[in-house]
DRENMARVEX-781133 format. One record per residue: x, y, z of N, C-alpha, C, O in turn; residue in one letter. Coordinates in steps of 0.2 Angstrom, whole numbers, padded with zeros to 4 digits, always signed. Example, Ala and Ser with C-alpha at 12.3 -4.5 7.8 and 13.67 -1.06 7.14 Angstrom:
// residues 2
+0066-0028+0039+0062-0022+0039+0066-0016+0039+0071-0017+0042a
+0064-0011+0035+0068-0005+0036+0064+0000+0039+0067+0006+0040s
***
This chain:
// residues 127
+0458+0067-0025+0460+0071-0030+0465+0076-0028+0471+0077-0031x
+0463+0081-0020+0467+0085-0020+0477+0080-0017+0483+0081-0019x
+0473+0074-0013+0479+0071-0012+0486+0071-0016+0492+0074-0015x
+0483+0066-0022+0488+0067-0029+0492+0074-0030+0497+0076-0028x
+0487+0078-0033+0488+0086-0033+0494+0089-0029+0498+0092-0031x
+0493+0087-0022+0498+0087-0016+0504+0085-0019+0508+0090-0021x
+0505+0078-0021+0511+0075-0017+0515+0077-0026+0521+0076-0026x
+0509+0078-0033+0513+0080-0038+0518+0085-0037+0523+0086-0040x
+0513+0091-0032+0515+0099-0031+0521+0095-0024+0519+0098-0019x
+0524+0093-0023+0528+0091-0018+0534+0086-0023+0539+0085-0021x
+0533+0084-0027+0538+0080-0032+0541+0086-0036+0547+0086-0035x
+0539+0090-0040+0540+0096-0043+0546+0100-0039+0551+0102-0040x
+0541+0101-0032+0547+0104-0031+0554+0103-0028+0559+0107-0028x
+0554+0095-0025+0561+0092-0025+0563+0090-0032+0568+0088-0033x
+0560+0091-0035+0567+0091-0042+0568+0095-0043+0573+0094-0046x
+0566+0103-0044+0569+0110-0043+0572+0110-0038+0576+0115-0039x
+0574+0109-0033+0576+0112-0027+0585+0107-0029+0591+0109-0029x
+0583+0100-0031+0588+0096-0033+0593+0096-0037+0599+0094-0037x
+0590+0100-0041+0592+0105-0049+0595+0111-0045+0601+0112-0046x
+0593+0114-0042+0597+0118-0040+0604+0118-0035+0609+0121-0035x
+0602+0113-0031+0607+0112-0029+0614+0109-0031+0619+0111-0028x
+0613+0104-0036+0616+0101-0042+0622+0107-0045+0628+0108-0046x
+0616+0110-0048+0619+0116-0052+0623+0120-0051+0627+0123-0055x
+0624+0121-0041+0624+0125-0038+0634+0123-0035+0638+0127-0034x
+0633+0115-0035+0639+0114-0031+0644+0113-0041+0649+0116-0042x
+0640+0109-0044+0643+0110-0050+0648+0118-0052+0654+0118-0052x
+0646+0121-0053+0645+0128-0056+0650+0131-0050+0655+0132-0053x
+0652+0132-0044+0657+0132-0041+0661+0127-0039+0666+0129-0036x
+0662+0121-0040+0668+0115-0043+0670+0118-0049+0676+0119-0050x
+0665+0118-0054+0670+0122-0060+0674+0127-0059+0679+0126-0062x
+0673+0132-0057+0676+0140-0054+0681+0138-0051+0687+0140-0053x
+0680+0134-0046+0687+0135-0043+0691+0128-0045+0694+0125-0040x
+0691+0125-0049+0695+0121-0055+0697+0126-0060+0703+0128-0061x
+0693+0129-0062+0695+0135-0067+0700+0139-0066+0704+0141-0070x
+0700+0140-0059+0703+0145-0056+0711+0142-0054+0716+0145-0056x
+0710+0137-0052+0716+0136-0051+0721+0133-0058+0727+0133-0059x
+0716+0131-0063+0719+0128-0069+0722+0135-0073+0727+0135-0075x
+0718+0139-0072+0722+0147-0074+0728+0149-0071+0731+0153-0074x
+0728+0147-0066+0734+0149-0060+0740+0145-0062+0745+0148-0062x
+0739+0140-0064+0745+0135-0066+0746+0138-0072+0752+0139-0073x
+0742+0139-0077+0743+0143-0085+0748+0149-0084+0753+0151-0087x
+0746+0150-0080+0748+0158-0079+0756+0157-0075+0761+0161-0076x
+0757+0150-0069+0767+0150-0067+0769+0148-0074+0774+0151-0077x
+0766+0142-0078+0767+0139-0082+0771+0144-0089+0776+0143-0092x
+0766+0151-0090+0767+0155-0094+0775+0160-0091+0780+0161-0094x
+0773+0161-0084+0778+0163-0080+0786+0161-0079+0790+0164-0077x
+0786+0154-0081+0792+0148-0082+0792+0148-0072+0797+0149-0069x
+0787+0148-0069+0789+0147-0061+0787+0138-0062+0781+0136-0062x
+0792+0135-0061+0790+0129-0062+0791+0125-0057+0789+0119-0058x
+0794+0126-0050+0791+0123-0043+0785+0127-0040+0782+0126-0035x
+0783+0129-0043+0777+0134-0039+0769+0129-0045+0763+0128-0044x
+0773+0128-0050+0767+0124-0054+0766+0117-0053+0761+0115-0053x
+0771+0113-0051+0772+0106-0048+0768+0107-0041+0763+0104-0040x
+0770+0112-0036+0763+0112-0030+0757+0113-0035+0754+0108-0035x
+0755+0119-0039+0748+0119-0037+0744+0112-0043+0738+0112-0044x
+0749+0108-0049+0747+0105-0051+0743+0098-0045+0738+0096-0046x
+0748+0097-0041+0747+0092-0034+0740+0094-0033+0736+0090-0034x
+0739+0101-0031+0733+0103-0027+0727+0102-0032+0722+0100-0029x
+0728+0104-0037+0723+0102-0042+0721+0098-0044+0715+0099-0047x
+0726+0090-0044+0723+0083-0043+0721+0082-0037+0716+0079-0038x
+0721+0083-0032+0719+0083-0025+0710+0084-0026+0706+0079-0026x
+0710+0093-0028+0704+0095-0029+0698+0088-0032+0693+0085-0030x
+0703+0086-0039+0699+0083-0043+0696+0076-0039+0690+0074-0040x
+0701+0074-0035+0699+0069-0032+0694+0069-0028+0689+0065-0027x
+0695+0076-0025+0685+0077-0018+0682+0075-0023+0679+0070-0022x
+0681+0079-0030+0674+0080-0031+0671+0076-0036+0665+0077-0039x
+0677+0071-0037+0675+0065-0042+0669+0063-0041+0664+0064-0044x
+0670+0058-0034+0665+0054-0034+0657+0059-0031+0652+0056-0032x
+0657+0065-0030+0651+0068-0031+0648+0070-0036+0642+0070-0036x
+0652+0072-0041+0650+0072-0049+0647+0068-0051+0642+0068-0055x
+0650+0063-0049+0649+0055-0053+0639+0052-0051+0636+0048-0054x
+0639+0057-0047+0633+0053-0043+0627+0057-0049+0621+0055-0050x
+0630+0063-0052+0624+0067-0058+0626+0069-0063+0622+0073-0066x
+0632+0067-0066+0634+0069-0070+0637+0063-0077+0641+0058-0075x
+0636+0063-0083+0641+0058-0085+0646+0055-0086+0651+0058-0089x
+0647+0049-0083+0655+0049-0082+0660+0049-0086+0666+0048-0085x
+0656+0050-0092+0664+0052-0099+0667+0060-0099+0672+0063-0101x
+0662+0063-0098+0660+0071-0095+0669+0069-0090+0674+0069-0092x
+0668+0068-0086+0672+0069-0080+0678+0063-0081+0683+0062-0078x
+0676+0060-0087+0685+0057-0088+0687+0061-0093+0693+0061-0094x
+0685+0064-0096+0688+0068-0102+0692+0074-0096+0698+0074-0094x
+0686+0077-0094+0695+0083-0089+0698+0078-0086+0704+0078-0087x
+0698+0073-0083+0703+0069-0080+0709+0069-0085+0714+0072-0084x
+0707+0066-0090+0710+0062-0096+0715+0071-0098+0721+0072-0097x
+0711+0073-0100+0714+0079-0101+0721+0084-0096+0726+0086-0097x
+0717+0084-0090+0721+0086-0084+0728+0080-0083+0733+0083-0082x
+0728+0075-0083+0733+0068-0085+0738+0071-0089+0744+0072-0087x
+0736+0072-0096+0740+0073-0099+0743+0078-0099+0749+0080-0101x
+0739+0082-0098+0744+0090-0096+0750+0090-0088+0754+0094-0088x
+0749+0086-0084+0751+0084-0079+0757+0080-0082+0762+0082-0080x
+0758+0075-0087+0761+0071-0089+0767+0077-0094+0773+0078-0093x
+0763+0081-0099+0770+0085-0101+0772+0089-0096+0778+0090-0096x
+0768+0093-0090+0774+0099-0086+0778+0094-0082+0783+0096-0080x
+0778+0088-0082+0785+0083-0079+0789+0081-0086+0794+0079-0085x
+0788+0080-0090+0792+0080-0095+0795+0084-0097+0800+0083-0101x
+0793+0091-0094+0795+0098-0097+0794+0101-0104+0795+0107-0106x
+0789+0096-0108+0785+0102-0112+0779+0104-0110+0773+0101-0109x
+0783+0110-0110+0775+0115-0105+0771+0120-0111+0765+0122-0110x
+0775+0120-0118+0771+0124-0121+0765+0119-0123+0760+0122-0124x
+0766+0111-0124+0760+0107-0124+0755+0106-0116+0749+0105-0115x
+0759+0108-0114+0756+0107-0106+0750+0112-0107+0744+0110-0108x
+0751+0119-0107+0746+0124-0108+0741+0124-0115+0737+0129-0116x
+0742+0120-0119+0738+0118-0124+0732+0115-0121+0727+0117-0121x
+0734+0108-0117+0731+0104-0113+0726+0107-0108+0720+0105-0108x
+0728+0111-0104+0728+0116-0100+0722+0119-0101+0717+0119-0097x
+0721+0121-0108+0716+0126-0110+0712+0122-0112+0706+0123-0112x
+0713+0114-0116+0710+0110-0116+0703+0108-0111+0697+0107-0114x
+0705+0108-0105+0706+0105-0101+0698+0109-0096+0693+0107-0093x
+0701+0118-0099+0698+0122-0094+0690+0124-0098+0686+0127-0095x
+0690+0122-0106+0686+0121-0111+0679+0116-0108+0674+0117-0106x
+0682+0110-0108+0679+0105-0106+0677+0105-0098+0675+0099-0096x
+0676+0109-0092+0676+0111-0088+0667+0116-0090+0661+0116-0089x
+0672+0120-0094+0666+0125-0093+0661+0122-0098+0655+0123-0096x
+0661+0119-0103+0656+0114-0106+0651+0112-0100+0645+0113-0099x
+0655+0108-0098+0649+0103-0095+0646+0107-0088+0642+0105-0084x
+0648+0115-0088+0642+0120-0085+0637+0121-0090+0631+0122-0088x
+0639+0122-0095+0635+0123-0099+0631+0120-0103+0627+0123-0107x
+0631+0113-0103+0629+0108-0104+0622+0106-0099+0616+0105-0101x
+0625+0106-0092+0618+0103-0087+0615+0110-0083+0612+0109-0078x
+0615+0116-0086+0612+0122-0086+0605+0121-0086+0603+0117-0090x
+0600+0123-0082+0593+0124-0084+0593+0129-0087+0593+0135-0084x
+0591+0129-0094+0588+0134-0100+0586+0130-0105+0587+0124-0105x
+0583+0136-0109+0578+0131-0115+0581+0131-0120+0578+0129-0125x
+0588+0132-0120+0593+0130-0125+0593+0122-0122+0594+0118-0127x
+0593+0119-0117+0595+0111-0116+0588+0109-0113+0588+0104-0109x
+0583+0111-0115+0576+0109-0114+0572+0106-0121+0567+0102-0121x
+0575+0110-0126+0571+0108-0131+0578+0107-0134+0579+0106-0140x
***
């Protein structure tokens, strides 16, 4: 009896500790995707548009670490939509419509913070 007991109270807690860790690498990938996606808003707004071409490179870069870690807890339409989304906004600042670009942009930075708030532990995604 007490065995079971044990090894439930030992499951329980690798899946909070799991949950939080998750949460934890999540929730700062989002931040600093966020951040940088703001950054480009913000040359994009500024018309500095070799300084937006770097940091757009840097933030495909970013995207590419942390693809395939997401992928391992997260779903994978979740993580092609910003793809999908960041794509296309990548595709108008080389065409030169940037004011769609920063549409995309915010699109982009929307669907980011979703999916933090999406795989959140609260009892808004509990029940």
């Amino acid at each position: 009896m007490y065995k079971e007991f044990f090894f439930i109270i030992i499951i329980i807690f690798a899946i909070f500790i799991g949950d939080y860790i998750t949460q934890n690498f999540t929730k700062n990938t989002v931040n600093t995707l966020t951040y940088d996606l703001n950054n480009l808003k913000n040359q994009l707004t500024e018309k500095s548009y070799e300084e937006a071409n770097k940091q757009l490179e840097k933030i495909q870069i970013g995207i590419d670490e942390v693809h395939h870690k997401l992928s391992y807890y997260l779903e994978h339409n979740e993580i092609e939509k910003v793809e999908t989304d960041f794509t296309a906004c990548k595709s108008l600042i080389k065409t030169g419509d940037y004011n769609l670009a920063i549409e995309e942009l915010e699109k982009t930075i929307f669907v980011l913070n979703h999916i933090t708030d999406k795989y959140s532990f609260n009892l808004d995604n509990i029940f």
